[in-house]
C-alpha positions in Angstrom: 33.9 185.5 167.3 35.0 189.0 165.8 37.0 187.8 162.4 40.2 189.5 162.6 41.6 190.2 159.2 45.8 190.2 159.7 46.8 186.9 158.1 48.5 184.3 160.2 51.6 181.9 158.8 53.5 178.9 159.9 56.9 177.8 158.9 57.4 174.4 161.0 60.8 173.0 160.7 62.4 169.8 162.3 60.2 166.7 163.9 56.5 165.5 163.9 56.5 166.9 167.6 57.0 170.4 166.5 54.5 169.9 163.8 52.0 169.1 166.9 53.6 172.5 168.8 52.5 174.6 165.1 48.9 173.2 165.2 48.6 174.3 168.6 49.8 177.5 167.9 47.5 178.6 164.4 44.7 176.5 166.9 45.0 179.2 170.0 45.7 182.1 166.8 42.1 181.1 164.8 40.1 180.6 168.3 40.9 184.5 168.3 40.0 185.1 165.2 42.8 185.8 163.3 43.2 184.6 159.4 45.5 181.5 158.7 47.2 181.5 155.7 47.9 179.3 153.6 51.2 180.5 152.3 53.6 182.3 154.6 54.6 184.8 152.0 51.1 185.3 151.5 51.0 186.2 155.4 51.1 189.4 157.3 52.6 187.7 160.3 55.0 185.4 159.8 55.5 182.5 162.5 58.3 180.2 162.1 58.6 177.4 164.9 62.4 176.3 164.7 64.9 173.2 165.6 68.2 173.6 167.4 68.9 169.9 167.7 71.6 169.3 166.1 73.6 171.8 164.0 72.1 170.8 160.4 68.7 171.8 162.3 70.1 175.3 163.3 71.2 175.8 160.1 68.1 175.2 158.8 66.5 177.6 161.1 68.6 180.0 160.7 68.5 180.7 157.1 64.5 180.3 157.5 64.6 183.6 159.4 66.8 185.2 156.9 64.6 184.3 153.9 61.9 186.0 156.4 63.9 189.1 156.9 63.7 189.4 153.1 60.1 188.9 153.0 59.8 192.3 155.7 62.3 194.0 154.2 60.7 194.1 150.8 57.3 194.8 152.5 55.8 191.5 151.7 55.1 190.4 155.2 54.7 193.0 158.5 56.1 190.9 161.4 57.9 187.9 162.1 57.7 185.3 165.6 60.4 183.0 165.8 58.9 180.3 168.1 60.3 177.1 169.3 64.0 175.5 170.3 66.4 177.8 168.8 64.6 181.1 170.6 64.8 178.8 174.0 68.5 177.6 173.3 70.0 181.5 171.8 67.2 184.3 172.5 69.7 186.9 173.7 72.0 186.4 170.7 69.3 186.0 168.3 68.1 189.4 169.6 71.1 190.8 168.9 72.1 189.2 165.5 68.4 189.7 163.9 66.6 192.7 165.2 64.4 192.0 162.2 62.8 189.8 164.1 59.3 191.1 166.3 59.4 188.6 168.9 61.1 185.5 170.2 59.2 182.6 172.3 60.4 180.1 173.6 59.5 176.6 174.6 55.6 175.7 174.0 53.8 173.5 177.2 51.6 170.5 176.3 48.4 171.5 175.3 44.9 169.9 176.4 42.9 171.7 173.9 41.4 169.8 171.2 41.4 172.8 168.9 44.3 172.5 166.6 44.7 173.7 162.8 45.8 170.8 161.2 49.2 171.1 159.1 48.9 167.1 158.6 47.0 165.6 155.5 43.3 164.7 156.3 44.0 160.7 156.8 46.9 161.4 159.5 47.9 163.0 162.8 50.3 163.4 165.4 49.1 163.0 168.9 52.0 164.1 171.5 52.1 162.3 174.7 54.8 164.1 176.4 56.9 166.4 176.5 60.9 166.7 177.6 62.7 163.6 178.6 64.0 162.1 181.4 67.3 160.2 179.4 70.0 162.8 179.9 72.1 161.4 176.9 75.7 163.7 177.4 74.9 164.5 173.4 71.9 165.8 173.8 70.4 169.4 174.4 66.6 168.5 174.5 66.9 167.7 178.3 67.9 171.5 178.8 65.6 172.9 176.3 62.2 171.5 177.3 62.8 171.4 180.7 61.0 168.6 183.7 59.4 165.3 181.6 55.8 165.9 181.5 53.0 164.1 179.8 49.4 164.4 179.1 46.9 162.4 181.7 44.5 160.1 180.1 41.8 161.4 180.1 42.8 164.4 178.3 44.7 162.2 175.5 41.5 159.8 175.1 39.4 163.0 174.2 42.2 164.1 171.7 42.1 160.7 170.2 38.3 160.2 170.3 37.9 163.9 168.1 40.7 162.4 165.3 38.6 159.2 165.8 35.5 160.7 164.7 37.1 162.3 161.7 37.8 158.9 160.6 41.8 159.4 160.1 43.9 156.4 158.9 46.5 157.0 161.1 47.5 157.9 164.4 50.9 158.5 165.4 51.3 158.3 168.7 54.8 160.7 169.6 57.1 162.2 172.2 60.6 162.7 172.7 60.5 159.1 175.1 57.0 158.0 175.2 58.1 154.8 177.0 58.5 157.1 179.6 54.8 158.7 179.6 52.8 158.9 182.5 56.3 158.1 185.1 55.5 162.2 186.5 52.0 161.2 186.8 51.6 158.0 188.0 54.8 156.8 189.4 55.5 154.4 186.9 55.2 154.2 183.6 51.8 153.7 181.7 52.0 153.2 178.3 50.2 150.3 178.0 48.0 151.4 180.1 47.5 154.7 177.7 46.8 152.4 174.8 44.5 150.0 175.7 42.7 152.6 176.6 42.6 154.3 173.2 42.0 151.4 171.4 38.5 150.9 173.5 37.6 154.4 172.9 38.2 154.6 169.7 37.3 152.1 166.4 37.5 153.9 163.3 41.4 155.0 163.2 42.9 152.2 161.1 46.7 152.2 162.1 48.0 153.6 165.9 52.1 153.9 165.6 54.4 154.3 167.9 57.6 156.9 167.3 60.6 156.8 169.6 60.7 153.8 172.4 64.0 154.0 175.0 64.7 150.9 174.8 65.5 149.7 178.7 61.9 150.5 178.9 60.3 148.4 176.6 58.6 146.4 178.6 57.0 143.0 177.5 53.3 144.0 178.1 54.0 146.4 175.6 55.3 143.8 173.2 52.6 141.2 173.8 50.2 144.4 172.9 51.7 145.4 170.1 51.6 141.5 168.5 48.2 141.3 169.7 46.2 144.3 168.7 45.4 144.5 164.7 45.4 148.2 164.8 48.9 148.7 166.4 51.3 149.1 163.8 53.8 146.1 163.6 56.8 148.8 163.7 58.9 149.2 166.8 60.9 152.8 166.1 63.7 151.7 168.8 67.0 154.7 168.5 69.9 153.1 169.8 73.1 155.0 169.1 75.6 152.5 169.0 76.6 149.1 169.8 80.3 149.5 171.8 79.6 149.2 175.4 82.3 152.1 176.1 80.4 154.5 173.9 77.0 153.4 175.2 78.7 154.6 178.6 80.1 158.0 177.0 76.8 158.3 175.9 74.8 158.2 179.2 72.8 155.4 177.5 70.6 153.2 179.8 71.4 149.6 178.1 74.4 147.7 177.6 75.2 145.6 174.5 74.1 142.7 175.9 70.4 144.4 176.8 70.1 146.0 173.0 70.7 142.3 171.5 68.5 140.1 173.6 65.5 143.2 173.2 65.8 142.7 169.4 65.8 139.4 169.7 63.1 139.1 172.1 61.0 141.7 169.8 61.3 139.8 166.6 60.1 136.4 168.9 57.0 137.7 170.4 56.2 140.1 167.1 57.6 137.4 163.9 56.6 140.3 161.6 57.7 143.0 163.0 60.0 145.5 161.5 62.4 147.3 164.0 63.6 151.1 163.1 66.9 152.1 164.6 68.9 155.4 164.5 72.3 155.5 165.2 75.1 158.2 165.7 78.8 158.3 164.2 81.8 160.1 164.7 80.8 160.7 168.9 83.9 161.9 170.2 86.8 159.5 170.3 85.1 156.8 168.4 87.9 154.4 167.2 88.1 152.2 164.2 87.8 149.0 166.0 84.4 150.6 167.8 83.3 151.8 164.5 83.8 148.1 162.6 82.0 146.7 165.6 78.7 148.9 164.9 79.2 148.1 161.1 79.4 144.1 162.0 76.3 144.9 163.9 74.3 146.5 161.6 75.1 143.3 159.4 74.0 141.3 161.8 71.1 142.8 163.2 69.4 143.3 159.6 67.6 146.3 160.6 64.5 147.2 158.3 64.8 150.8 159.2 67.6 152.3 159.6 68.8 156.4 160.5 72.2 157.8 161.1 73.8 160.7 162.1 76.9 162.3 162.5 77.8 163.2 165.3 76.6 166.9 166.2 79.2 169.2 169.2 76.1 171.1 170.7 77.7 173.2 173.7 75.6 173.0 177.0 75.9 169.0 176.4 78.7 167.5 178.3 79.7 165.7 175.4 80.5 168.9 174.0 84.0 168.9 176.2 84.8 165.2 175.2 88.2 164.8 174.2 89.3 163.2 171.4 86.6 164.9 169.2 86.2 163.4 165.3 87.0 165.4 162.5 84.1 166.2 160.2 85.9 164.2 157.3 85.7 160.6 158.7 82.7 161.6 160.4 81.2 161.9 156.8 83.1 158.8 155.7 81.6 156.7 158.6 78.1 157.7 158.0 78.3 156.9 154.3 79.8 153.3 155.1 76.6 152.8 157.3 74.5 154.1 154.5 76.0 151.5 151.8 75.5 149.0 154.1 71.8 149.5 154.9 71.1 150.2 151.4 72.0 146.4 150.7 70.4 144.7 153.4 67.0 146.6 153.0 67.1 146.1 149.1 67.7 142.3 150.7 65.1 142.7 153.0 62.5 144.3 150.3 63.1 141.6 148.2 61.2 139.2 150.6 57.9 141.1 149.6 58.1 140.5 146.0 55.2 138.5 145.0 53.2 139.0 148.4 50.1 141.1 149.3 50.5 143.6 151.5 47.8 146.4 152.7 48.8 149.8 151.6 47.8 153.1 153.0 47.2 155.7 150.5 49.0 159.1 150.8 48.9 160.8 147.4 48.3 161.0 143.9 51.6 161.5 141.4 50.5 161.4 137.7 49.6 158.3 136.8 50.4 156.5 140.3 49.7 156.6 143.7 52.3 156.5 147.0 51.3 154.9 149.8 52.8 153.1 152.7 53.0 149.5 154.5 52.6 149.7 158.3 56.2 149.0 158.4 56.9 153.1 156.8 56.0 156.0 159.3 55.3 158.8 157.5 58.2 161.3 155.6 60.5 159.2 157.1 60.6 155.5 155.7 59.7 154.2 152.5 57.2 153.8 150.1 55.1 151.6 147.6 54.3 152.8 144.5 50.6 151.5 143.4 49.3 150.8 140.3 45.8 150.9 140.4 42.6 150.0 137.4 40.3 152.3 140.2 40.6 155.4 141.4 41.6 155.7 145.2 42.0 158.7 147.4 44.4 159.3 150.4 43.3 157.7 153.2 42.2 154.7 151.6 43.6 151.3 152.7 44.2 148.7 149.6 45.5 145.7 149.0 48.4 145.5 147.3 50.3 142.8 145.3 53.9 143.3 145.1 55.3 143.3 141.7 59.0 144.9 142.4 61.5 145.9 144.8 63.9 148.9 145.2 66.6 149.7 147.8 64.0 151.2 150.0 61.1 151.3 148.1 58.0 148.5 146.8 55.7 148.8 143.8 52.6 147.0 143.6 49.3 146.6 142.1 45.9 147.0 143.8 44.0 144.3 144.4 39.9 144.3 144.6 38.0 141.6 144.5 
């Protein structure tokens, strides 16, 4: 392989899955040869791979170009590739709007190849499943963006696991827009399970497999009963499911009714005692009414989730929620979201509390001064919490521990390591 000299970089904004679409990318990029830098200012061509989910994300994206443009203008970088969903979702009027710009591509297929440059630390990685979704939410773009549901056979999945495998990484997350939905445009059903168990014979020196993003009307109980039954499955069910009101549930295209969301967390919490259920929710969708909004907040209450998300409702035209009547202004949009927030802040500093005094095994991301960050099995990755260790040896990410927890804070732990 001739070493090409121009110097590659990556900007990758939005979720884990576009993380996976960035490796890909710099993977195909250094199998030609080309140099991958390390610091996109530092780069000749600039790549950034964008979000257009919802319209924080295009903002984001957005001004991530601009800051590019600068970076050409003032001769620092040559080129600039705008990759990703906002180039599928607007190409023509990006073209138009920023002729800075060298190239737009859209939307990135699934990718077999084992040869990725990884943008994770060492100790983790993102293994996507699938790709699209097969939901059809009336909020959401992503059906329209990434076209037909497709996922990865098997075979091809088991070889990507067996490689992170053999680099002995901590953790696997296991991720797709609807992975309970894998393997339906293969097999004719879906195969999660199935997908799984196999993994977790092929492979043995990955310490933690999570799951991110299961629909819940297809949550089946095999899944459940392999989850509470296999040590290495994370005890962590990551289970969006909008809202509670069965009117909005229909506005929203949603698959499960009130009554199906409450006996599945009930049912998840029998089968798994120690599980911890994530949920995501939206607020403000378009005619929302007070009574609707108290009944989520009573939920919530109820439901003690130990991971919680929400968002405001985000207008995305080419949704049919976009032509909703009755649309919510932004202002008690924002003052539904932060009653949500308050709430969950008490009931997972509640919830923490529970761990006070117990020993928990910690997964070691980073060093910070004096003290180390890590995460339960119950904390995916930049998105849940952390615990704070306090440790007489010196550990390194990647390391597992045992921790004994010694405080609590609204979302976060502290502990001390424990070796015997």
């Amino acid at each position: 392989m001739v070493k090409n000299k121009t110097k590659i970089g990556i900007l990758s904004l939005g979720c884990p899955r576009n993380l996976v679409d960035s490796e890909s990318i710099l993977g195909r990029l250094s199998l030609k040869g080309y140099t991958i830098a390390d610091n996109i200012g530092k780069s000749d061509v600039a790549i950034v791979n964008t979000c257009s989910f919802i319209e924080d994300a295009k903002r984001e994206s957005i001004d991530a170009i601009l800051d590019l443009v600068d970076l050409k203008r003032s001769g620092q970088i040559k080129k600039i590739i705008v990759y990703g969903c906002l180039s599928q979702r607007y190409k023509d009027v990006l073209k138009r709007k920023i002729p800075e710009v060298d190239a737009f591509v859209g939307k990135i297929s699934l990718n077999h190849s084992l040869h990725k440059f990884s943008l994770t630390p060492k100790h983790y990685a993102y293994l996507k499943i699938c790709e699209g979704c097969i939901n059809n939410c009336s909020y959401c773009i992503i059906p329209r963006i990434k076209g037909k549901f497709t996922s990865l056979d098997i075979d091809s999945l088991c070889r990507n696991a067996a490689e992170f495998d053999q680099k002995r990484i901590s953790e696997l997350n296991i991720i797709g827009q609807d992975i309970t939905g894998y393997g339906i445009d293969l097999y004719k059903k879906p195969n999660l399970s199935g997908l799984l168990e196999r993994i977790l014979k092929n492979t043995k020196n990955i310490g933690w497999i999570r799951l991110l993003y299961l629909y819940p009307s297809r949550v089946a109980d095999e899944l459940l009963e392999l989850i509470r039954n296999e040590p290495r499955l994370c005890k962590y069910i990551d289970l969006p499911i909008q809202h509670i009101n069965e009117r909005i549930l229909g506005l929203m295209h949603r698959q499960t009714k009130k009554r199906d969301i409450l006996r599945l967390i009930e049912k998840a919490r029998k089968v798994i005692p120690d599980v911890a259920i994530r949920t995501s929710l939206i607020v403000g969708f378009p005619s929302e009414n007070e009574a609707e909004f108290k009944e989520l907040l009573k939920f919530i209450a109820d439901a003690r989730f130990e991971r919680l998300g929400v968002f405001t409702y985000s207008r995305e035209e080419g949704t049919e929620a976009h032509n909703f009547k009755k649309q919510i202004p932004k202002k008690v949009k924002v003052e539904r979201f932060n009653a949500v927030m308050s709430l969950q802040q008490k009931i997972s500093q509640e919830i923490n509390k529970n761990f006070l005094g117990k020993t928990l095994d910690v997964l070691i991301d980073e060093r910070q001064d004096n003290i180390y960050l890590g995460r339960t099995q119950y904390d995916a990755p930049e998105v849940d919490g952390l615990v704070y260790v306090n440790s007489q040896k010196e550990l390194k990410a990647g390391d597992f521990v045992k921790a004994k927890i010694t405080d609590t804070l609204e979302y976060d732990l502290v502990g001390e390591a424990i070796f015997k």
